[in-house]
N, C-alpha and C positions, 0 to 999 in steps of 0.2 A: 874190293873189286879191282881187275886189272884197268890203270889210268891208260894203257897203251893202245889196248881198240879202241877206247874211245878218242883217244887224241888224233889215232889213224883215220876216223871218221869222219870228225872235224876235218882236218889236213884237208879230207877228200872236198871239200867246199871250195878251199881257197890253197893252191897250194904255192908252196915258197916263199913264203911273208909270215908274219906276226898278226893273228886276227883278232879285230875287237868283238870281243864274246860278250852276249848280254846272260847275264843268269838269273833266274828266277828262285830263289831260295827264301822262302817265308821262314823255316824253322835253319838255323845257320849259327853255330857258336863253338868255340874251339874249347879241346878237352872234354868233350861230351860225346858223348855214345846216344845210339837212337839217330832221329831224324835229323837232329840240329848236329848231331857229331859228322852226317852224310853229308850236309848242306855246307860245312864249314871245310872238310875234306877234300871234296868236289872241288870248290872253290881255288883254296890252295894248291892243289895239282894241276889244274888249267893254267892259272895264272905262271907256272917257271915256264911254257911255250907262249902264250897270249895274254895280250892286255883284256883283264875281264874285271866286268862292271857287274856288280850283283846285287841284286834288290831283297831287301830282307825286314823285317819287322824290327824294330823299335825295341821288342823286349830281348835282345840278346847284344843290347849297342854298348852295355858297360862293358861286358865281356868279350867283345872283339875290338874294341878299341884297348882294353888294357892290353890286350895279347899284340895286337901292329903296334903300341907303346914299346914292348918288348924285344918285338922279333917284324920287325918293319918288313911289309912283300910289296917289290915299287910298282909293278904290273898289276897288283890290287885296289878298286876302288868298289866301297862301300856306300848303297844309297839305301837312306833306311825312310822305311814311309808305314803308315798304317792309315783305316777307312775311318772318316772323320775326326782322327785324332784319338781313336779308339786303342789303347795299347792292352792288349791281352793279358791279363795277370796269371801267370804261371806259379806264383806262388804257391797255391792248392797242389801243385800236381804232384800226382801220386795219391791222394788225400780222397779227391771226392771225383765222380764219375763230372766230365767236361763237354757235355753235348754244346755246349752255345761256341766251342773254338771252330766249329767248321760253319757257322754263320763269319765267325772272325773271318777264316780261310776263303769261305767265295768273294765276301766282301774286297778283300787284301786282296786278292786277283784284280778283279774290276780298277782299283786304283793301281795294281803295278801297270796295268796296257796303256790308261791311262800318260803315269810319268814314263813309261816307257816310249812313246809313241811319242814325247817331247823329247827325250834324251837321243833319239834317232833320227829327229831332224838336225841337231847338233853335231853327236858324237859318227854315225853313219855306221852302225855296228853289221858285221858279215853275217852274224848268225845269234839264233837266240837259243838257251836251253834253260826246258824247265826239270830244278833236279829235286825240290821238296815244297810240298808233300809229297814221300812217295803212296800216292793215290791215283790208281787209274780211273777213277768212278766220278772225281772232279777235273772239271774246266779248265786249260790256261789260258787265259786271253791273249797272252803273249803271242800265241800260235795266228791271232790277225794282224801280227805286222809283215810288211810285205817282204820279210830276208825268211830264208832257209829254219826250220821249226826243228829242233831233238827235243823229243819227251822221255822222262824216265833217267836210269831206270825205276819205272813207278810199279807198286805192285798194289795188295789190298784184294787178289783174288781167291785169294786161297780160304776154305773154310772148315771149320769145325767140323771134323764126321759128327755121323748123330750118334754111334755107339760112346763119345764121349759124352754128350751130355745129360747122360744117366746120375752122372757126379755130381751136375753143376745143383747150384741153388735155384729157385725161382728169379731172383734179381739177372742171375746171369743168361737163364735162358731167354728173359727178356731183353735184354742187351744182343746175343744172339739171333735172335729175331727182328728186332730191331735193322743189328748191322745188316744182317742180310734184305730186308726190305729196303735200307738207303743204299745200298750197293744198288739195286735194281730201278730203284728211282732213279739215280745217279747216270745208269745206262739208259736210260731215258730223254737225258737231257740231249736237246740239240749242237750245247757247247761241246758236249764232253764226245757226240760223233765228229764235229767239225774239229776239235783238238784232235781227235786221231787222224782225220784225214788229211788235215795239213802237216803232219809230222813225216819229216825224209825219213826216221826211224824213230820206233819205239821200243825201247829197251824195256823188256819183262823179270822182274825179280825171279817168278817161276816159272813154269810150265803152266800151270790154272791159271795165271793174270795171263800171260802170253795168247791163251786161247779165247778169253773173254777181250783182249784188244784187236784182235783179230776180229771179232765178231760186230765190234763197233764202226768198223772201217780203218781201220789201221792197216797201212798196206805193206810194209817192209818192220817187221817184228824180230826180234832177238833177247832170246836169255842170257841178259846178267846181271849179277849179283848186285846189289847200290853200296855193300860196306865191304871193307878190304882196311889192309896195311901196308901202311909204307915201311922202309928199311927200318928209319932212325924206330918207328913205334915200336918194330918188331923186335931190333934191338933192345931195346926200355923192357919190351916183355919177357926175352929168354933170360934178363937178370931175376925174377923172379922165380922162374925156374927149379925144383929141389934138388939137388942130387942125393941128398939125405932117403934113410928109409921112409915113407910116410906111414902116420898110423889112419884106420881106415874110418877117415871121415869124408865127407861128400858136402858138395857146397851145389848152392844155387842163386843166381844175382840179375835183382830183374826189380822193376815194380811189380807190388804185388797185385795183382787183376787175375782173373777168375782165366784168361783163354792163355794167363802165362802157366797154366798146367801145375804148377809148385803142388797142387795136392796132389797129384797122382807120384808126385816124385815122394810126398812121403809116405802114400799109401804102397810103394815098392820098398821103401824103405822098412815099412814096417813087416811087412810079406816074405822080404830075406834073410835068409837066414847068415846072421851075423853077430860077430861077440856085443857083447852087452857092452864093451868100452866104444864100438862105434859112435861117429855122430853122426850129423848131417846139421848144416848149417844153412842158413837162411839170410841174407842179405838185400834188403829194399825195403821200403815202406809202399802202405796203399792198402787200400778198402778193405781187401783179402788178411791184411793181417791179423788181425781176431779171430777170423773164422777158422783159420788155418792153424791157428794156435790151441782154438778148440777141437780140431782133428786133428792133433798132435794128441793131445789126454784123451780122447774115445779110439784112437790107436794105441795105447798105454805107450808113447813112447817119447813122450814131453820131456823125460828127464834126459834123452839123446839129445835132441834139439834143440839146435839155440838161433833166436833171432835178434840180426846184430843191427835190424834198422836201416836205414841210409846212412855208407859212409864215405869218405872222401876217396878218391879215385886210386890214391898210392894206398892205402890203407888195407880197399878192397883186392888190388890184384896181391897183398901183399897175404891175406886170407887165400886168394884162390891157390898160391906158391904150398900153401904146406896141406892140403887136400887130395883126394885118391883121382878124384875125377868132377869136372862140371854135371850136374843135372840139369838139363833143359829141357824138358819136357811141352814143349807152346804148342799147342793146337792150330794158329793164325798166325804165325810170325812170319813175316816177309823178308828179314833181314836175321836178324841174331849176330850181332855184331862178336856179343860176348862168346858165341862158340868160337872165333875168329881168333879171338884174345886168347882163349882158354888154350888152344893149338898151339898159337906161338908161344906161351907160357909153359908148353911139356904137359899140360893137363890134358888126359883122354875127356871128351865128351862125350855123354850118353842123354841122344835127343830121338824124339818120333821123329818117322820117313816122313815128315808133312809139311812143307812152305821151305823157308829162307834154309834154315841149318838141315835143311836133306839135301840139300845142294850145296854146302858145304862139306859137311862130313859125310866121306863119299867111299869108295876102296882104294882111288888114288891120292886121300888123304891120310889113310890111316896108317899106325903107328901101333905095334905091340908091346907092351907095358905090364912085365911078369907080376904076378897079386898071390904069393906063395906057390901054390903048385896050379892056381888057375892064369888066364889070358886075359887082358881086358883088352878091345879095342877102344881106341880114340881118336 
């Protein structure tokens, strides 16, 4: 996302000084994609204008303290706290469905306003901003301290057509069903109106979160994006890049979860008409794996596919460099960092009009990229 509106909008608070920003980041960790790669991001790009103080959980304290061991930010500081001493075990993820992390997440709320609410009779911060979870549907407490509130960008509005979920398994249409009942419960809550209406803005991932914050009381709303690239990443990424001819494989890189769409990607896969040397590749772990690999062989086309698991971060962009094109196919996805990646890496992306990467890959982003005598856009 562009750091520039939002640093303009700050500014607009206090202007001509260096202000103490408090952040609100539960999921925060550098070198990571998703929510923790937002939270870590955010962070570091406030902090080269302002001193910012960010509250963040316990489970990502190895990995941001090896990285400021590293690469020291002096306008940086790190308070790390969790609910009764409770640290989230993240180790599963990917592995097995995690309903009890949003017990974690309100919880970890209540206790950041909490040391929040002590850190500002001290520190005297100008402003406070909550930047993950991006969830519009839960609470920040933060928003009852008495300085200036930015929410967002939070999303979580966007949802599954129903002509998709023809596909899904039983397990997922339950999840589905599900999400959509705690979304609505979530809109329910008296926190989660009072969080919108103390917020000077809230920043919407899409167009559907933007219209369901609106509807909460949220008075001053705007679309934008919560993942972006800075220079140095974008740089790291164009070495990647092929200039070489590719031969035509197609990658996809995600946990594997039922609403990241990866089946339909190889049910297009299989439906194209394409040389038998093609592939299509698969990269992440998660529940979906099995299933996916069974509808790899009842598409006869297991022997194109290959799934390389979770793998290290140089490893994978190093997989997306010699591929035709990203497949992202997500039904819910509010961000899609990786279509972000895949651009500045020279790879076309091929995702649905629907959440985060439709508002990325757009006609002012695309790129023509000759595929023998046909076009592909990306």
């Amino acid at each position: 996302m562009s750091l520039t509106a939002l640093n303009d909008d700050i500014s607009a608070v206090q202007q001509d000084r260096s202000l103490k920003v408090l952040l609100s980041a539960y999921a925060c960790e550098p070198n990571r994609g998703s929510e923790p790669g937002v939270g870590w991001n955010m962070a570091r790009e406030i902090a080269q204008y302002h001193q910012v103080w960010v509250l963040v959980s316990h489970t990502h304290r190895d990995a941001i303290e090896a990285e400021l061991n590293q690469r020291p930010i002096p306008n940086l500081h790190i308070v790390y706290l969790d609910p009764f001493g409770w640290v989230y075990d993240w180790s599963q993820e990917g592995k097995r469905a995690q309903w009890d992390v949003h017990l974690h997440y309100y919880l970890w709320q209540i206790k950041a306003y909490l040391v929040a609410r002590r850190l500002h009779q001290t520190i005297g911060f100008d402003l406070v901003h909550h930047v993950t979870y991006v969830k519009y549907s839960s609470p920040s407490f933060l928003s009852l301290l008495p300085i200036p509130f930015f929410w967002g960008p939070v999303g979580g509005g966007e949802s599954s057509p129903r002509r998709f979920w023809e596909g899904l398994s039983l397990r997922a249409k339950v999840y589905e069903t599900l999400r959509e009942a705690s979304r609505r419960l979530g809109e329910l809550d008296p926190f989660v109106h009072l969080t919108a209406r103390r917020s000077c803005i809230a920043w919407a991932t899409t167009e559907e979160t933007a219209k369901r914050l609106h509807r909460i009381g949220a008075q001053q709303v705007q679309v934008l994006s919560q993942v972006g690239l800075n220079e140095a990443e974008i740089s790291v990424l164009t070495d990647y890049a092929s200039s070489e001819s590719l031969p035509i494989r197609f990658i996809s890189i995600g946990r594997l979860l039922h609403w990241k769409g990866f089946h339909l990607g190889l049910q297009a896969f299989a439906q194209a008409n394409l040389p038998i040397e093609a592939e299509y590749w698969i990269v992440g772990e998660g529940p979906e794996n099995q299933p996916l690999q069974e509808l790899a062989q009842t598409l006869g086309v297991a022997h194109q596919v290959k799934f390389w698991n979770r793998l290290p971060r140089a490893e994978t962009l190093q997989h997306l460099g010699t591929c035709l094109a990203l497949v992202h196919p997500s039904l819910h996805d509010s961000g899609g960092l990786v279509c972000l990646e895949a651009m500045a890496a020279g790879c076309p992306v091929i995702c649905l009009d629907l959440g985060g990467p439709s508002v990325q890959v757009t006609a002012d982003t695309k790129f023509e990229q000759q595929i023998g005598c046909k076009s592909m856009i990306g």
